[in-house]
C-alpha positions as CSV (number, residue, x, y, z in Angstrom):
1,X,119.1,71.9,134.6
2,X,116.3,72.9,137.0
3,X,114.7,74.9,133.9
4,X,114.9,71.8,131.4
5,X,112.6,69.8,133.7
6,X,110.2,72.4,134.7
7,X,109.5,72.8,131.2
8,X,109.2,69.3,131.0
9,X,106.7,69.3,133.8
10,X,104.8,71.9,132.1
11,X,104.8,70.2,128.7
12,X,103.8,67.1,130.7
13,X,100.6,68.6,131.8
14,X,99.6,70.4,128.6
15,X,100.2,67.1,127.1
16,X,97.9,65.6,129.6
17,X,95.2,68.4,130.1
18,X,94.6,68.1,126.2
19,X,94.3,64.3,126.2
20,X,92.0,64.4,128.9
21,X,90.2,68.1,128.7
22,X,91.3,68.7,124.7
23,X,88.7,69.1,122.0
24,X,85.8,66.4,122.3
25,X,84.3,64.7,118.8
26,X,81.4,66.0,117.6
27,X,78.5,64.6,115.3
28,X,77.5,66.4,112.2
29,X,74.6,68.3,114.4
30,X,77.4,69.5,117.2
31,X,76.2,66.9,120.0
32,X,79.0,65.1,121.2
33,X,79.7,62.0,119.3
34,X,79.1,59.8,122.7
35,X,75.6,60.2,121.2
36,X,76.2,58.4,118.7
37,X,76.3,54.9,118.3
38,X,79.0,53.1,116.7
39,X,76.8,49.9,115.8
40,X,75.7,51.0,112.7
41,X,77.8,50.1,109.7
42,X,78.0,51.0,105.5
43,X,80.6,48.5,103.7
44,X,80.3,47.4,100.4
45,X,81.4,44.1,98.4
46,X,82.6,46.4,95.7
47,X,86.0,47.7,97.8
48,X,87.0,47.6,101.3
49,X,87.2,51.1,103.3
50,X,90.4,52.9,102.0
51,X,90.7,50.9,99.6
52,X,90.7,51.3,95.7
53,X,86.8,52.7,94.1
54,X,87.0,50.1,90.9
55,X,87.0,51.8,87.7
56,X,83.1,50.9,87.0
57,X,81.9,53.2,89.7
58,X,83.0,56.2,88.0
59,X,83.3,58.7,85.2
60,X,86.1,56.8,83.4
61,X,84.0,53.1,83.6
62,X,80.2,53.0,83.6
63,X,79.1,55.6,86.1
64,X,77.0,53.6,88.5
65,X,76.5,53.2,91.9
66,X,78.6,50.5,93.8
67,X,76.6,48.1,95.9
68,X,76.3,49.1,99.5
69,X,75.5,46.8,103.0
70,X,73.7,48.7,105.7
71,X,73.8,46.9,108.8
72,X,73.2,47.6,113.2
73,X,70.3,50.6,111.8
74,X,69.3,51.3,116.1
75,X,65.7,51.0,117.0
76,X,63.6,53.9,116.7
77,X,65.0,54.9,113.6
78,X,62.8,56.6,111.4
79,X,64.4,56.9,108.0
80,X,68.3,56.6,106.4
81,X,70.2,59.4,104.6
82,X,73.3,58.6,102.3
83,X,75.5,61.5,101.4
84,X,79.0,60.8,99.2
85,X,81.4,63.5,99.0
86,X,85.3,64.3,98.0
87,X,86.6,66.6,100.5
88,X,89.9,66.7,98.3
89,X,88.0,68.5,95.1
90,X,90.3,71.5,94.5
91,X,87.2,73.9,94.6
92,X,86.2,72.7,98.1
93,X,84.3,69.6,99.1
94,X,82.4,68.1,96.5
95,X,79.0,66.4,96.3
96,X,78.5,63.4,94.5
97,X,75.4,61.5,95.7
98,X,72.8,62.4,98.1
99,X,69.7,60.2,98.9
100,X,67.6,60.9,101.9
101,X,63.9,59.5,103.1
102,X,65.3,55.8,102.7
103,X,63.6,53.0,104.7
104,X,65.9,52.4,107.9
105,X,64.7,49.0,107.5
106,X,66.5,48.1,104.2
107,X,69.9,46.3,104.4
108,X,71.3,47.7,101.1
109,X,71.6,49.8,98.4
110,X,72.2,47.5,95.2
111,X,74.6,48.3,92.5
112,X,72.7,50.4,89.3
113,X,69.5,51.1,91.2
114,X,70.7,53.3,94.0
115,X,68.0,56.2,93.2
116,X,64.9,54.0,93.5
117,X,65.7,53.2,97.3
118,X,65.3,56.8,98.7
119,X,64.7,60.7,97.2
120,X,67.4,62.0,95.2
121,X,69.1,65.5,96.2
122,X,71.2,67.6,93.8
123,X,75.2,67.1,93.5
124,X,77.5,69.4,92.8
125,X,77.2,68.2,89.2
126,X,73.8,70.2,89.2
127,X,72.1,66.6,88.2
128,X,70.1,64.4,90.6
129,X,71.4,60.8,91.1
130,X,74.7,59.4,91.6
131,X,77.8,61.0,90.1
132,X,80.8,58.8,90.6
133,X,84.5,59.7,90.9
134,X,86.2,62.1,89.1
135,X,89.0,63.8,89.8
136,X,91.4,65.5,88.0
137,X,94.8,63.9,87.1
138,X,97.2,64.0,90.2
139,X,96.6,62.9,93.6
140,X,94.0,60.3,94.4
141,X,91.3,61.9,95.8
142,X,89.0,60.3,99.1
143,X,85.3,59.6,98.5
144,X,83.7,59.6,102.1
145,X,79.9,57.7,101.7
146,X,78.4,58.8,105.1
147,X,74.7,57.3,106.1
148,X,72.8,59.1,108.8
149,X,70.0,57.3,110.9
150,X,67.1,59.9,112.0
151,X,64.7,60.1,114.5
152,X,62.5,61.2,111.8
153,X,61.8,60.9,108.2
154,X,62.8,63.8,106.5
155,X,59.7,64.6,104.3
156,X,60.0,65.6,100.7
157,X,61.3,68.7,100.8
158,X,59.5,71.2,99.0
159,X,61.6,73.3,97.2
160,X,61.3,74.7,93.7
161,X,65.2,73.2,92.5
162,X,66.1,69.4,94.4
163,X,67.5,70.0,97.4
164,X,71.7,70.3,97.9
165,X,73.7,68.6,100.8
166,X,73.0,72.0,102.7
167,X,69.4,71.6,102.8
168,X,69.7,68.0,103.7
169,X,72.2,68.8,106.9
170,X,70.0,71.3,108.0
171,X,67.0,69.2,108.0
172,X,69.1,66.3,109.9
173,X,70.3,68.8,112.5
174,X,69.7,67.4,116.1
175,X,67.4,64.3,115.0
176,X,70.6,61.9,114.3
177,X,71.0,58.7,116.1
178,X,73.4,56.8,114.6
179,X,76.3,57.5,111.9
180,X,78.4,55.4,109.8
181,X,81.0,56.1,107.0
182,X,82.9,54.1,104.1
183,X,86.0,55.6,102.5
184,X,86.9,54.6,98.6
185,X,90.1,56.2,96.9
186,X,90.0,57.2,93.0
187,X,92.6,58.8,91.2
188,X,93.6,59.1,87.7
């Protein structure tokens, strides 16, 4: 009996040394996420987070971008960067629209014009501009649109092919102030 509830005790304090000393959240750029501030949202009228992508946001419907709110921006930001992605692709994470160098002062991204707000980067398509959903048959895959307020304003990058997700991650590393993310589901 005495063994029972010292191995409680222990798993007790494990329990409790992870809750309290465990692994801390970090931002994309490894600071810890305290740094980030968690006024800043993305939502759009289009589909609620975790909910349902409609059908005329991607491959199957008309391929455009869904319309996007973009509110609490903190002072001192600089410029915006948008990044959507599928972490459930079966080759690995998948990119499907990346705009950076967007005006921190805007309060949306409307539907169809998406590209005109900010510069384009490359997706995983190999094409510049918004790709939308499209997974295989099967599961219903998550589409994570993630916007990133800098301290800075990424300038053009100059590189002889648009730059790729990578490139735009490096280039936010340590300048980001504030983070915000919307999650749509598509499957087929």
């Amino acid at each position: 009996m005495r063994r029972i509830g010292g191995i409680l005790i222990v798993a007790a304090v494990l329990i409790l040394g992870f809750v309290l000393f465990g692994p801390k959240k970090t931002a994309p750029n490894g600071e810890p996420a305290t740094n980030i501030s968690k006024t800043m949202t993305i939502t759009s009228s289009a589909f609620e987070h975790n909910g349902k992508i409609p059908k005329k946001y991607t491959c199957d419907g008309e391929n455009v971008n869904p319309p996007l709110a973009i509110s609490g921006v903190p002072e001192g930001a600089k410029s915006l960067v948008l990044i959507m992605d599928d972490p459930d692709a079966p080759s690995g994470t998948f990119t499907h629209w990346i705009l950076y160098d967007i005006d921190p002062k805007i309060k949306g991204i409307p539907e169809r014009i998406g590209d005109e707000i900010g510069i384009a980067g490359e997706t995983s398509f190999g094409k510049i501009g918004y790709g939308g959903p499209c997974p295989p048959p099967g599961k219903p895959h998550r589409y994570f649109f993630k916007l990133y307020a800098l301290d800075f304003g990424l300038p053009p990058i100059d590189y002889k092919t648009p730059p790729q997700k990578e490139d735009i991650e490096s280039g936010m590393e340590g300048h980001i102030l504030a983070q915000a993310e919307l999650i749509g589901i598509y499957g087929r």
